[in-house]
C-alpha positions as protocol buffer text, in pm:
chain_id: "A"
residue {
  index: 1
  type: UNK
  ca { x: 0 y: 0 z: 0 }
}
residue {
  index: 2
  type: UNK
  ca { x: 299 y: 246 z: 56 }
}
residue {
  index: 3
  type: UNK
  ca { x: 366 y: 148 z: -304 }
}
residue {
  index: 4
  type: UNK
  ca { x: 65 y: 329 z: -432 }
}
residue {
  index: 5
  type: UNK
  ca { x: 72 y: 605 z: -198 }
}
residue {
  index: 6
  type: UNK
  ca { x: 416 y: 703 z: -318 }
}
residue {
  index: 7
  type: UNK
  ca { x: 291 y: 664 z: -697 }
}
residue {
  index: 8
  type: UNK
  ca { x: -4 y: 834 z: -694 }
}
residue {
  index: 9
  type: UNK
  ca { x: 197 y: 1127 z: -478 }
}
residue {
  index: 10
  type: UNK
  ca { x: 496 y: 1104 z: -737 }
}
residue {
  index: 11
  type: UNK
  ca { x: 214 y: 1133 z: -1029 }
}
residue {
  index: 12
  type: UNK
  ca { x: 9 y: 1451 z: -854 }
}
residue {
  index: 13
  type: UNK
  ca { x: 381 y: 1612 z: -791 }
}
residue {
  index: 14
  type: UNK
  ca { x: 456 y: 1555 z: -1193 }
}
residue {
  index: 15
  type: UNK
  ca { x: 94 y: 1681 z: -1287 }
}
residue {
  index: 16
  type: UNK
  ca { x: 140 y: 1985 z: -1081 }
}
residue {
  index: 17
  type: UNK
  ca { x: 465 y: 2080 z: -1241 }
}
residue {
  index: 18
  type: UNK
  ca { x: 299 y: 2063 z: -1573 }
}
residue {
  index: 19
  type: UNK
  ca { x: 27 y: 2300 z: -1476 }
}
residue {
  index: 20
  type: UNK
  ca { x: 221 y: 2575 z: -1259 }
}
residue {
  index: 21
  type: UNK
  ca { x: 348 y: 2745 z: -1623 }
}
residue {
  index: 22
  type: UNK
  ca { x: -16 y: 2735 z: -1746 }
}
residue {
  index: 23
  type: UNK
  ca { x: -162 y: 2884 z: -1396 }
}
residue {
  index: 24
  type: UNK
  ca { x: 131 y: 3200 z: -1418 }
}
residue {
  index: 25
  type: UNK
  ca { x: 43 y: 3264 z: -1783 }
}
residue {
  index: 26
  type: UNK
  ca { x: -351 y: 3244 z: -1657 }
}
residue {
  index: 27
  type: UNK
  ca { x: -256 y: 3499 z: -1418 }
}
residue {
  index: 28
  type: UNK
  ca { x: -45 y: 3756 z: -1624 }
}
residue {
  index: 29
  type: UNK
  ca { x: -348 y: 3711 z: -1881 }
}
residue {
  index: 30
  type: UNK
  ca { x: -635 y: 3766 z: -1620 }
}
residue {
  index: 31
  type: UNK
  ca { x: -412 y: 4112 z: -1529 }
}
residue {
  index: 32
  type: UNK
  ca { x: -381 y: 4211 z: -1859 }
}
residue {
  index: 33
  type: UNK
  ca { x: -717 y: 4184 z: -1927 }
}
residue {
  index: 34
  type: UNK
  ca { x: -797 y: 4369 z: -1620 }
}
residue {
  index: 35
  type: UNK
  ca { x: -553 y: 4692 z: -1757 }
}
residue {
  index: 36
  type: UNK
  ca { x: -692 y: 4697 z: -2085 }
}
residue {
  index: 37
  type: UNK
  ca { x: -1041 y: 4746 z: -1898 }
}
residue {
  index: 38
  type: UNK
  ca { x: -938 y: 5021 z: -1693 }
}
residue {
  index: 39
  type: UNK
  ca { x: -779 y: 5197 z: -2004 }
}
residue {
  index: 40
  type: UNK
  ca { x: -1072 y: 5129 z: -2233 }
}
residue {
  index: 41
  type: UNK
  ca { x: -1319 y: 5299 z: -1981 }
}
residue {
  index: 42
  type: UNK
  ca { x: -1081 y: 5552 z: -1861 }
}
residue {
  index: 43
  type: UNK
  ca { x: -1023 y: 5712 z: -2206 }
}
residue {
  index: 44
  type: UNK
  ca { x: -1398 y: 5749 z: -2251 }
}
residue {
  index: 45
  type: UNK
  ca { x: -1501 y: 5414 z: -2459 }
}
residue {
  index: 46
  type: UNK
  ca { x: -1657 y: 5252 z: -2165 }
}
residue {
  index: 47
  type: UNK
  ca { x: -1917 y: 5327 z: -1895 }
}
residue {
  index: 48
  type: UNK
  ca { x: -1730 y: 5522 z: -1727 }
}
residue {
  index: 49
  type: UNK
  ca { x: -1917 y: 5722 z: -1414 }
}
residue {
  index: 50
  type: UNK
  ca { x: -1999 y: 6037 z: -1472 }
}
residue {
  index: 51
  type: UNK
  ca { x: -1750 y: 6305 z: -1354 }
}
residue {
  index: 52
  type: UNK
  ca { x: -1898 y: 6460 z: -970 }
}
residue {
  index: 53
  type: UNK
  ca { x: -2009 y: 6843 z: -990 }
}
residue {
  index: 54
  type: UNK
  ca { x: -1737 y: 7091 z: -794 }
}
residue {
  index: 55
  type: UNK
  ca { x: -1923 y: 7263 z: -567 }
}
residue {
  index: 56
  type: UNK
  ca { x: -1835 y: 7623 z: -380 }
}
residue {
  index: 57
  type: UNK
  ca { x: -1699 y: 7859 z: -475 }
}
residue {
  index: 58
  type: UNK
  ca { x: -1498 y: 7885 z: -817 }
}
residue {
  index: 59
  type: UNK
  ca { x: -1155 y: 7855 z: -871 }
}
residue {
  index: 60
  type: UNK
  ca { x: -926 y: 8222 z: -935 }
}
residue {
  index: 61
  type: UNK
  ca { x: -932 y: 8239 z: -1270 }
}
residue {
  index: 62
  type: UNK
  ca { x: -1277 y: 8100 z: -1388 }
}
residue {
  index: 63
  type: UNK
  ca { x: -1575 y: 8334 z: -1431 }
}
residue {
  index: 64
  type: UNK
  ca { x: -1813 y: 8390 z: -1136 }
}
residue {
  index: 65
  type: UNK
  ca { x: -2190 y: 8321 z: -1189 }
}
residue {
  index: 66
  type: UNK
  ca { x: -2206 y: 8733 z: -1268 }
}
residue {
  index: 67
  type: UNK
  ca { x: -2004 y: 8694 z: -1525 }
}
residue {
  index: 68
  type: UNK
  ca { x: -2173 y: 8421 z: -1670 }
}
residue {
  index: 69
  type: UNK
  ca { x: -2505 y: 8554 z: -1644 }
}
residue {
  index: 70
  type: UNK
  ca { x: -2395 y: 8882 z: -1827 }
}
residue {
  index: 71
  type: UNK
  ca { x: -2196 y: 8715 z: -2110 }
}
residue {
  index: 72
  type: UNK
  ca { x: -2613 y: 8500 z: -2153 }
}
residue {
  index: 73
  type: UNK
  ca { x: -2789 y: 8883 z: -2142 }
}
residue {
  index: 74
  type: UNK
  ca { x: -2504 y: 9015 z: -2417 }
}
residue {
  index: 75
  type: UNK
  ca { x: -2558 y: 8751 z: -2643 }
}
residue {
  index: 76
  type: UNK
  ca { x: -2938 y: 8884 z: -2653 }
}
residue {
  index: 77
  type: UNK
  ca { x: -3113 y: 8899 z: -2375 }
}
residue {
  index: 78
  type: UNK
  ca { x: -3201 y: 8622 z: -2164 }
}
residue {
  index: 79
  type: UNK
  ca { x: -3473 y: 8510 z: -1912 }
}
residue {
  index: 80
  type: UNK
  ca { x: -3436 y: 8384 z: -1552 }
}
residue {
  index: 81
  type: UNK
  ca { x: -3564 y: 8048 z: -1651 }
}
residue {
  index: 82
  type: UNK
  ca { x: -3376 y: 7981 z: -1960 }
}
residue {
  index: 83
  type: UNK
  ca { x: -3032 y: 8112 z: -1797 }
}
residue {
  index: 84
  type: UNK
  ca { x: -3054 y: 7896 z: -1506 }
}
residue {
  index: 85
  type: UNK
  ca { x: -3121 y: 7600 z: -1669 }
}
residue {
  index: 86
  type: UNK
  ca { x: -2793 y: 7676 z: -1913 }
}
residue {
  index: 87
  type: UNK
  ca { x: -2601 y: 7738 z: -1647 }
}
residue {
  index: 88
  type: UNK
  ca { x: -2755 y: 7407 z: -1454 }
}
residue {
  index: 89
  type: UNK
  ca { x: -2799 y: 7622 z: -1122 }
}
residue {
  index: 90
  type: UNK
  ca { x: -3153 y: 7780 z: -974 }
}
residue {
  index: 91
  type: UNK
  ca { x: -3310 y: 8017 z: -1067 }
}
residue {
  index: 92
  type: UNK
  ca { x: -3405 y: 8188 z: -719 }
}
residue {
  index: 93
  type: UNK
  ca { x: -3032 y: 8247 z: -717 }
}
residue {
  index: 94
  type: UNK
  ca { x: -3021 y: 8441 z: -1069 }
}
residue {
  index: 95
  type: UNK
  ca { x: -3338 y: 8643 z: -965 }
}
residue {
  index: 96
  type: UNK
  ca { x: -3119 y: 8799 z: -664 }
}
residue {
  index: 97
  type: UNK
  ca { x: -2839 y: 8813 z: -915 }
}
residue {
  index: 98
  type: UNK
  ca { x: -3051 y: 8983 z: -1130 }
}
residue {
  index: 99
  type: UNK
  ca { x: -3168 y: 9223 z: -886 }
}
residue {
  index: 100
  type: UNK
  ca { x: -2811 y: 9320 z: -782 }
}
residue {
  index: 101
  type: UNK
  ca { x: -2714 y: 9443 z: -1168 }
}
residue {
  index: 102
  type: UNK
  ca { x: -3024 y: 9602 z: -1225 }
}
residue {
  index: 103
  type: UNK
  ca { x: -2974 y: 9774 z: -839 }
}
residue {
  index: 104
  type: UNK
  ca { x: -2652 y: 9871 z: -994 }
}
residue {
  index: 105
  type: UNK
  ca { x: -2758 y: 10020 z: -1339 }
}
residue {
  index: 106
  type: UNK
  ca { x: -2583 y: 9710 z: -1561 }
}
residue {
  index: 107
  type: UNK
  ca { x: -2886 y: 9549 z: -1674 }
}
residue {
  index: 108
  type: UNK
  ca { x: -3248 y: 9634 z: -1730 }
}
residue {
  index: 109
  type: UNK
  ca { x: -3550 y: 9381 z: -1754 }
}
residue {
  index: 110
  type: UNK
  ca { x: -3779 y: 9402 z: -2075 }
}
residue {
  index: 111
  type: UNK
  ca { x: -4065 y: 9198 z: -2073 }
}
residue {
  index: 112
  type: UNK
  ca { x: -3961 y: 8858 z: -1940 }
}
residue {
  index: 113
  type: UNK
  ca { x: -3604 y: 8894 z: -2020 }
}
residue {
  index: 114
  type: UNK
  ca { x: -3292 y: 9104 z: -1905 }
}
residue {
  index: 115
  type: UNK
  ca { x: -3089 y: 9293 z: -2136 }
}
residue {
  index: 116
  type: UNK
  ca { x: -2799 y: 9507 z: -2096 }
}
residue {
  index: 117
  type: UNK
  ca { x: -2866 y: 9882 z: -1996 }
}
residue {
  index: 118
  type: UNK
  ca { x: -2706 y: 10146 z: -2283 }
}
residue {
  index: 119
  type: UNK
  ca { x: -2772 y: 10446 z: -2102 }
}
residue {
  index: 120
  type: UNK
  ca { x: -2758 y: 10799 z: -2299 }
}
residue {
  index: 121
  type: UNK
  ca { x: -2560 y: 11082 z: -2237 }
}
residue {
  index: 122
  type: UNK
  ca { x: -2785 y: 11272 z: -2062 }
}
residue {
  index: 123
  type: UNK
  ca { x: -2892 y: 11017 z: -1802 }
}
residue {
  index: 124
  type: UNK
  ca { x: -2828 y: 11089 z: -1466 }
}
residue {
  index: 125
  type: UNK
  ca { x: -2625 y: 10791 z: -1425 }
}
residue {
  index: 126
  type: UNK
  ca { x: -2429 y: 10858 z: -1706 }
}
residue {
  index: 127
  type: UNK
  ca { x: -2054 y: 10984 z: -1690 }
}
residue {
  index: 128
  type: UNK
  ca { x: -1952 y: 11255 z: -1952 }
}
residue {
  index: 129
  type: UNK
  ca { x: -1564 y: 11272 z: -1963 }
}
residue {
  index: 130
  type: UNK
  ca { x: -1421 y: 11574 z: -2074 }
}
residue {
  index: 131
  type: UNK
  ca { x: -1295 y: 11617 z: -2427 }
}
residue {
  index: 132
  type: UNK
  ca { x: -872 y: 11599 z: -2381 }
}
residue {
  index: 133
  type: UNK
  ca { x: -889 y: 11860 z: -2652 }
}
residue {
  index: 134
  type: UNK
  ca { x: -1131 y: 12114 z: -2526 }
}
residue {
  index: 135
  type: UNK
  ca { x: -981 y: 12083 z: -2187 }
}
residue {
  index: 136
  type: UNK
  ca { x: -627 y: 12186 z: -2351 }
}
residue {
  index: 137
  type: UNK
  ca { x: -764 y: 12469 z: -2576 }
}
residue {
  index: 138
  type: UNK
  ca { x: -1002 y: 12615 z: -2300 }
}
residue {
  index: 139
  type: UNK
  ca { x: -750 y: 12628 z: -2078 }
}
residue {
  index: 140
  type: UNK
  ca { x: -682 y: 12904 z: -1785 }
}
residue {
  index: 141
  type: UNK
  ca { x: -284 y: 13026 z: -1860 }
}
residue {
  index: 142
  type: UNK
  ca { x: -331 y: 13301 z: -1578 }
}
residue {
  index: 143
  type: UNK
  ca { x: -84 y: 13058 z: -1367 }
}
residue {
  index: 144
  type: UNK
  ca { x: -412 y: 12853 z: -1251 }
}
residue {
  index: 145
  type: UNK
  ca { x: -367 y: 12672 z: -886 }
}
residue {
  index: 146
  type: UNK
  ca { x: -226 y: 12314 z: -926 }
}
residue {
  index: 147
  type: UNK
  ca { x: -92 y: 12213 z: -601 }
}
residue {
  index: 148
  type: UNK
  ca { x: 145 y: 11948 z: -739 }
}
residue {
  index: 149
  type: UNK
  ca { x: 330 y: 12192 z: -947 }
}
residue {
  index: 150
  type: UNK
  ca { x: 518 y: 12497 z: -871 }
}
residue {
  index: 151
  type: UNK
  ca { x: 554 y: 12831 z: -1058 }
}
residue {
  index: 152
  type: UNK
  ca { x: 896 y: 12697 z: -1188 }
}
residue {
  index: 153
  type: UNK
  ca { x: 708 y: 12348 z: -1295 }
}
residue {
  index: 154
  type: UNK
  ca { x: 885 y: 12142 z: -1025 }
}
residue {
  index: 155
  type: UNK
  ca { x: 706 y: 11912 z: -818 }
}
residue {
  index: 156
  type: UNK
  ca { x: 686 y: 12016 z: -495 }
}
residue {
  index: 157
  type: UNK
  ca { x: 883 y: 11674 z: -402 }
}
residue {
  index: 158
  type: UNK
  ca { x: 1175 y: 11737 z: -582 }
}
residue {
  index: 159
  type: UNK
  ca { x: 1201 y: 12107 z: -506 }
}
residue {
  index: 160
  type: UNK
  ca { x: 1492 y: 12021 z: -219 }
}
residue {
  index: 161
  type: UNK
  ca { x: 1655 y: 11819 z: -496 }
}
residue {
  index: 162
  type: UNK
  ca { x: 1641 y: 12112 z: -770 }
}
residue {
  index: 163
  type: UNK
  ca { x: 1784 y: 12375 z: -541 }
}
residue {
  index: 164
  type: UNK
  ca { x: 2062 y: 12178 z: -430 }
}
């Protein structure tokens, strides 16, 4: 009986030795396998899940919801409603948006939608600069009273520096 215990042992030992090469090739092909499936749905073939919202506030750099919601009203007006859901947020938060630029003379609403506020020249709100050229031809040459220059034309700074 010994005699067939050591054969049988002596055949499973020989068996096994013929099989260990096929069982590391099954495992570098299993991991290969795996890689390629991890590439395939990594580079956008597969199912891969769908990228998570960042929430907060937005990074330096990026344009703030303001900015978004007035590049929607230059491009021709746009509603609450139809702005929110472009810019996938709610639109309670675009009405006090909203509010803020037409509070501050940016935007105006007409009819349903917002639109950007051209104001004329003689609104109140609106800021008339002064002509460069009217400002040099009008000018007062009686010596008028600028208090960063001196009769001689030196700043008032540098006048220790001139003198020395």
């Amino acid at each position: 009986m010994a005699d067939t215990a050591d054969r049988i042992l002596t055949d499973l030992r020989r068996r096994r030795d013929e099989l260990r090469p096929l069982v590391t090739e099954l495992e570098r092909i299993e991991a290969a396998i795996a890689a390629l499936e991890r590439a395939n749905t990594s580079n956008g073939s597969g199912a891969a899940p769908a990228p998570k919202r960042r929430r907060g506030r937005p990074r330096k750099g990026e344009p703030n919801r303001t900015d978004q919601f007035l590049a929607l009203v230059r491009a021709g007006g746009a509603s609450i409603p139809a702005a929110a859901k472009e810019l996938g947020i709610g639109p309670n938060y675009l009405y006090r948006l909203a509010n803020t630029l037409q509070a501050e003379g940016t935007i105006r609403k007409q009819g349903r939608e917002y639109v950007m506020n051209v104001e004329s020249a003689d609104s109140d709100n609106a800021e008339v600069l002064p002509n460069p050229e009217e400002s040099e031809s009008g000018r007062d040459d009686s010596g008028g009273n600028d208090d960063l220059v001196t009769d001689e034309g030196v700043n008032e700074g540098t006048r220790e520096i001139v003198e020395e």
